[in-house]
N, C-alpha and C positions, 0 to 999 in steps of 0.2 A: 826351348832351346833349339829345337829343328829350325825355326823360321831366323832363330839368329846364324845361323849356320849359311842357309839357304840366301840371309841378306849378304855375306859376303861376300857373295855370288857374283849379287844385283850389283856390290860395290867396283866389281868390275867393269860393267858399264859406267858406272859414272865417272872412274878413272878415265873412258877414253873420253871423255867431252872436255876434260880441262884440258889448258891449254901448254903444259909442259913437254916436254923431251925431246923425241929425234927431230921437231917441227922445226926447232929452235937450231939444231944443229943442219937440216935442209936449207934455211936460210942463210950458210953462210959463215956458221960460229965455229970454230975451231976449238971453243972450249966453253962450257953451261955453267956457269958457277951463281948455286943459288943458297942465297943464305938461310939460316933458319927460321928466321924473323920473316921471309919471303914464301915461305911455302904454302901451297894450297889445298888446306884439311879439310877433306868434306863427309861429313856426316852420312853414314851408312844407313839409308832409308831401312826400317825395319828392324836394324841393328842395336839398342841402346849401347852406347857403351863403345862403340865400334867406329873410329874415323881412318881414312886414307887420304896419302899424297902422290901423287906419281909422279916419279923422276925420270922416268925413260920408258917410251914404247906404251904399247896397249895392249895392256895386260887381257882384255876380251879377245884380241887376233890373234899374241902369240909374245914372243920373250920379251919381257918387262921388268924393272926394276921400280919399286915402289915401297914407300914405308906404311905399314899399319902401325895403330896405337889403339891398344884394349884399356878401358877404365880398369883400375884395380876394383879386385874381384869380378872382374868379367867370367865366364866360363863358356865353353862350346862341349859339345859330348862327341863321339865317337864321330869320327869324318876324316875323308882323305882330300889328298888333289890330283888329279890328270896328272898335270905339269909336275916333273922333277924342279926341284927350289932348295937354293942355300938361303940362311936365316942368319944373318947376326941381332942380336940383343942389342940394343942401343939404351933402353932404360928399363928398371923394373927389375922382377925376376919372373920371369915365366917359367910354368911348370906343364911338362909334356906327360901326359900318359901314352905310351907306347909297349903294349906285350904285357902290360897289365903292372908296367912295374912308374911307378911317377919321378921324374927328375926335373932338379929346378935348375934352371940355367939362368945366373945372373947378372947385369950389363956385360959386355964385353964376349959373352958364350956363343958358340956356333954349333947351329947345327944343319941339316941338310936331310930332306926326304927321296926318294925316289922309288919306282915301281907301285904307286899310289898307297905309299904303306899307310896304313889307320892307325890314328891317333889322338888323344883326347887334349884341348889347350887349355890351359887357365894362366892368367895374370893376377899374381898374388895381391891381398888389399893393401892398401897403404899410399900405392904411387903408381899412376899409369906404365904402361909396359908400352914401348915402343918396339918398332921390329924393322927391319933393313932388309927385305926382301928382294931376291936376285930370282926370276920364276926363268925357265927356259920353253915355257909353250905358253899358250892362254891359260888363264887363271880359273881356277874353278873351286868350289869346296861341294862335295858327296858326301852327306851324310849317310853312316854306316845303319844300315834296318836291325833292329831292336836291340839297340842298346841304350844306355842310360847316361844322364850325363855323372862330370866326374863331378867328386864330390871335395866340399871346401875344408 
């Protein structure tokens, strides 16, 4: 589970090589309108389970907007982020472990971290969990030193 952790890292980087967001609007556009059918999923090297799209900025240098998507029954264990981030639910129900207590938050839920609080994620099984990630610095995921992951 660490090294899934540790891939979403790397999927920072590969967020900035595609070729979405402020680029598009550098050039001139007053408005990005991209449809769903258009978006660019790329498989989180090391990740199974783990794809991203970016819609704005570069999530490696600093505030970014980007969607992940966990395969149902995905799980990460205990990990934080740098970056303060609001989170809507877009599909699924994702279930947070946070202070040891688990809550599911189902399409349409928000939530928001900041001050790198720890936390455990899991994407319930049945249907991929998408997520609408607003980050306000570069992207990171720290795994928390000995803990275990959450359990299903």
């Amino acid at each position: 589970m660490k090294s899934t952790v540790l891939a979403c890292a790397a999927a920072a980087l590969v967020l900035a090589a595609s070729g979405w967001g402020r680029a598009d609007q550098a050039k001139g556009a007053a408005a990005v309108l991209v449809p769903a059918s258009d978006l660019k999923w790329t498989d989180v090297a090391g990740a199974p389970g783990i794809q991203m799209a970016k819609l704005d900025g570069d999530p490696a240098k600093g505030p970014s907007h980007f969607l992940l998507k966990f395969a149902g029954g995905f799980a990460a264990p205990l990990h934080h982020h740098t970056a303060d981030h609001s989170v809507t639910v877009i599909a699924g129900t994702l279930v947070l472990d946070v202070d040891g207590k688990a809550q599911k938050l189902p399409a349409g839920s928000f939530f928001t971290f900041s001050q790198m609080k720890a936390h455990a994620t899991r994407c319930e099984a049945g249907t991929d969990c998408v997520l609408s990630m607003d980050v306000r610095g570069a992207w990171d995921v720290v795994p928390e030193e000995g803990t275990a992951s959450p359990k299903k």
